[in-house]
Rosetta silent file (secondary structure, phi, psi, omega in degrees, C-alpha in Angstrom):
SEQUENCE: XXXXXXXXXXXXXXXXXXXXXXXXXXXXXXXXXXXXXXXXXXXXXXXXXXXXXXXXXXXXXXXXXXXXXXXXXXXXXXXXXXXXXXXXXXXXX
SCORE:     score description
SCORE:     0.000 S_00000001
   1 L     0.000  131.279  177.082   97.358   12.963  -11.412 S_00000001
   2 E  -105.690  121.572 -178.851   98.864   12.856  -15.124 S_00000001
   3 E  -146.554  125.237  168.289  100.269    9.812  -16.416 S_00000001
   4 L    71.058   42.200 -164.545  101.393    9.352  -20.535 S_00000001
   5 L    58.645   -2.413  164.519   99.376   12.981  -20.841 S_00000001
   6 E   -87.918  137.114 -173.559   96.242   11.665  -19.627 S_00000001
   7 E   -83.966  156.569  163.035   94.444   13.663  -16.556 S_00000001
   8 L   -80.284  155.467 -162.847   93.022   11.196  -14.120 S_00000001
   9 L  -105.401  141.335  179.363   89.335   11.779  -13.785 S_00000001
  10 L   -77.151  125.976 -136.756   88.248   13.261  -10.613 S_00000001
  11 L   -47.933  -58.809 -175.034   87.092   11.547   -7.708 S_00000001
  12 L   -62.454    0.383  175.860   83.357   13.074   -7.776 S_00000001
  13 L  -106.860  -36.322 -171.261   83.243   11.825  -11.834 S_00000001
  14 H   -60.749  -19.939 -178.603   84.818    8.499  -10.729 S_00000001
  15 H   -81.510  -52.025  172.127   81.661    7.939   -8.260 S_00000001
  16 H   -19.456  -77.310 -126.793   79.232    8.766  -11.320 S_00000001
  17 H   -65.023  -26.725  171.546   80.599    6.672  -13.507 S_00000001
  18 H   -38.551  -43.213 -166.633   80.713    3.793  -10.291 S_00000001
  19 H   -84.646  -69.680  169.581   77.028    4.217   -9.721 S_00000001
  20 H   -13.610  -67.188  172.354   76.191    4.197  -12.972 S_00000001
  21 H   -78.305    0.562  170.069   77.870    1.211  -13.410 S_00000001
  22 H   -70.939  -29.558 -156.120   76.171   -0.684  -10.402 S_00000001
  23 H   -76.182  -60.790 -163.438   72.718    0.580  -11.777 S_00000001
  24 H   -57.077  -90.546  158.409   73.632   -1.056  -15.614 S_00000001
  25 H    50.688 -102.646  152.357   74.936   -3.854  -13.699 S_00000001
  26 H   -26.741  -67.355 -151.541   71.347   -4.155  -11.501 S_00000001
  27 H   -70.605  -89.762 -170.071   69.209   -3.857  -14.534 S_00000001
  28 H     8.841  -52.568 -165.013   71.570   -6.054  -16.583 S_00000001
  29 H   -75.477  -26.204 -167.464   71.548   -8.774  -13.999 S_00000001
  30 L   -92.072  -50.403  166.198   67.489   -8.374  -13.618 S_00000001
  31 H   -38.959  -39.250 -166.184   67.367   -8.510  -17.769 S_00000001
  32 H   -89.891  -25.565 -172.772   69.104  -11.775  -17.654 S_00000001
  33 H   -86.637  -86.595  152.982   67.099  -13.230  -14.814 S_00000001
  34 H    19.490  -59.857  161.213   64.288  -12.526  -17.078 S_00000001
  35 H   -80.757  -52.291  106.389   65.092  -13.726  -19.829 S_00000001
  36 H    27.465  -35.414  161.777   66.276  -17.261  -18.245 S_00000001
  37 L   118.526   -7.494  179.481   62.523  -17.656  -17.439 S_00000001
  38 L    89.676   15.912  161.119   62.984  -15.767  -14.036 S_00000001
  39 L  -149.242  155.010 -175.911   64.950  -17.686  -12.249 S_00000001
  40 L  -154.271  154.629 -171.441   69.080  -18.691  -12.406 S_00000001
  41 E   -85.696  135.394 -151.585   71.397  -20.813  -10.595 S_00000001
  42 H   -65.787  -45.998  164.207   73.952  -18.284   -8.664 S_00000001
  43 H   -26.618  -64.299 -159.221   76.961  -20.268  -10.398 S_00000001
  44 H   -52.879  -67.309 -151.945   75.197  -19.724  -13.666 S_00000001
  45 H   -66.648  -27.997 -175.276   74.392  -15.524  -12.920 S_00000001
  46 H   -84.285  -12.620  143.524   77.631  -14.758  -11.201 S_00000001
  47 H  -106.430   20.868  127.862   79.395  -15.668  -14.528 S_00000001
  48 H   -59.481  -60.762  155.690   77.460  -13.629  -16.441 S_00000001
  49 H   -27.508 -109.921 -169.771   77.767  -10.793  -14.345 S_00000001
  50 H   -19.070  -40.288 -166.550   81.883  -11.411  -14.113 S_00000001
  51 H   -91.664  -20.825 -166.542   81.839  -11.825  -18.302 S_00000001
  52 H  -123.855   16.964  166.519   79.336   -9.387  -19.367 S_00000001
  53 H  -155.170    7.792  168.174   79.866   -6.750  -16.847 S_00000001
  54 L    84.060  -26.254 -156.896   83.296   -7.166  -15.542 S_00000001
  55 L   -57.153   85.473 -154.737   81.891   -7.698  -11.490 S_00000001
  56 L   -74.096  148.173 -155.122   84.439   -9.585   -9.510 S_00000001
  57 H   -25.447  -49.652 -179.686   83.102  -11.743   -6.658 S_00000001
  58 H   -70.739  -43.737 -159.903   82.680   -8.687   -3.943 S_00000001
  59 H   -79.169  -36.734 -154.438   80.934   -5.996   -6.261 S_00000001
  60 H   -55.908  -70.950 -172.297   78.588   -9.749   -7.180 S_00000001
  61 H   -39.952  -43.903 -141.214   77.800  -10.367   -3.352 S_00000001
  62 H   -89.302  -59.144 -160.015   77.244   -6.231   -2.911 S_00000001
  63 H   -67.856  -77.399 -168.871   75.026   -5.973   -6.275 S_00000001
  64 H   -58.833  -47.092  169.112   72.853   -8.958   -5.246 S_00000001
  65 H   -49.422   -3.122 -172.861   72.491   -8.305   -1.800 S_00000001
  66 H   -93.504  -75.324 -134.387   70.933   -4.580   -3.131 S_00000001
  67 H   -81.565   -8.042  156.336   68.871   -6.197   -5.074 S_00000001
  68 L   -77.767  -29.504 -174.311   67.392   -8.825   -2.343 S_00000001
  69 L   -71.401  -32.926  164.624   67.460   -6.084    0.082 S_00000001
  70 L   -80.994    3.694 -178.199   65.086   -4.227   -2.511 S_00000001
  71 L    36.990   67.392  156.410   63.065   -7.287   -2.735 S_00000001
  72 L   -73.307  -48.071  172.082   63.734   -7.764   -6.770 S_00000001
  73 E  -120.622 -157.888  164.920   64.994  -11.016   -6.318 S_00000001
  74 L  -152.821  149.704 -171.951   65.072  -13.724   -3.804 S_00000001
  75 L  -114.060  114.722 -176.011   67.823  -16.142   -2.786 S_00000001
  76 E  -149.960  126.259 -139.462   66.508  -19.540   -2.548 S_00000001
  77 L   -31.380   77.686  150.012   68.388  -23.106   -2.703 S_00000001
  78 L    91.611  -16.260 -171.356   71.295  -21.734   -4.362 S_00000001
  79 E  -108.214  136.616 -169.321   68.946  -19.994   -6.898 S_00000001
  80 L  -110.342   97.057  175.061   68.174  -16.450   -7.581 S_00000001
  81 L   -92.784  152.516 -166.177   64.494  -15.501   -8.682 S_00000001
  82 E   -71.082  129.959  170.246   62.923  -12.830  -10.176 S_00000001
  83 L   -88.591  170.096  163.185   59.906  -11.269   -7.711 S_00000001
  84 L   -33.706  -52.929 -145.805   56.922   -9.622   -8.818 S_00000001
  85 L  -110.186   -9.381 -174.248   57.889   -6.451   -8.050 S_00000001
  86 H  -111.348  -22.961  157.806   61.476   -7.062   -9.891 S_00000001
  87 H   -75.084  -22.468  177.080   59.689   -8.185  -13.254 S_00000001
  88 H   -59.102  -56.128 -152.317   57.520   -5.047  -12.418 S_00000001
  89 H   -80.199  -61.577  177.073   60.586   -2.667  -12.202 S_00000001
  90 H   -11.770  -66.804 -128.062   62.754   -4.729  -15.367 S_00000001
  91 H   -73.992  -63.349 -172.235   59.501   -4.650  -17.661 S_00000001
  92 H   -31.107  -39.351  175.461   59.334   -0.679  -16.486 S_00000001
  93 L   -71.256    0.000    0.000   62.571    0.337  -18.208 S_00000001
């Protein structure tokens, strides 16, 4: 597809650059918990995430649920902390 002389980028570059940007994203979101002292209120992380990585409510829920599901964080009243193993991987980078 061409539109104003620009090619549209092709589906298999558009998934790169997707994944990519869940990974910056990930770390981003793990950097921040981190810094914060290792724990953040969801309110508080989910408008970081929206301002400093664009991530609208569904990509939030998607991102964090990876990253509980990888046991990085934890979800705990209303708050998301940093695990062992997710200051381990942060630190690592």
């Amino acid at each position: 597809m061409q539109r104003d002389g620009l090619k549209a980028a092709p589906d298999s570059q558009r998934s790169t650059e997707k994944i990519m940007d869940i990974e910056k994203t990930r770390n981003g979101i793990l950097s921040c918990l981190q810094k914060k002292g290792g724990t953040l209120a969801m309110s508080a992380l989910h408008g970081y995430s929206k301002l400093i990585h664009q991530v609208a409510h569904q990509e939030f829920s998607e991102v964090m649920e990876g990253l509980v599901s990888d046991e990085l964080v934890v979800f705990e009243d209303d708050n998301f902390i940093l695990t062992e193993k997710g200051l381990y991987f942060i630190t690592s980078l």
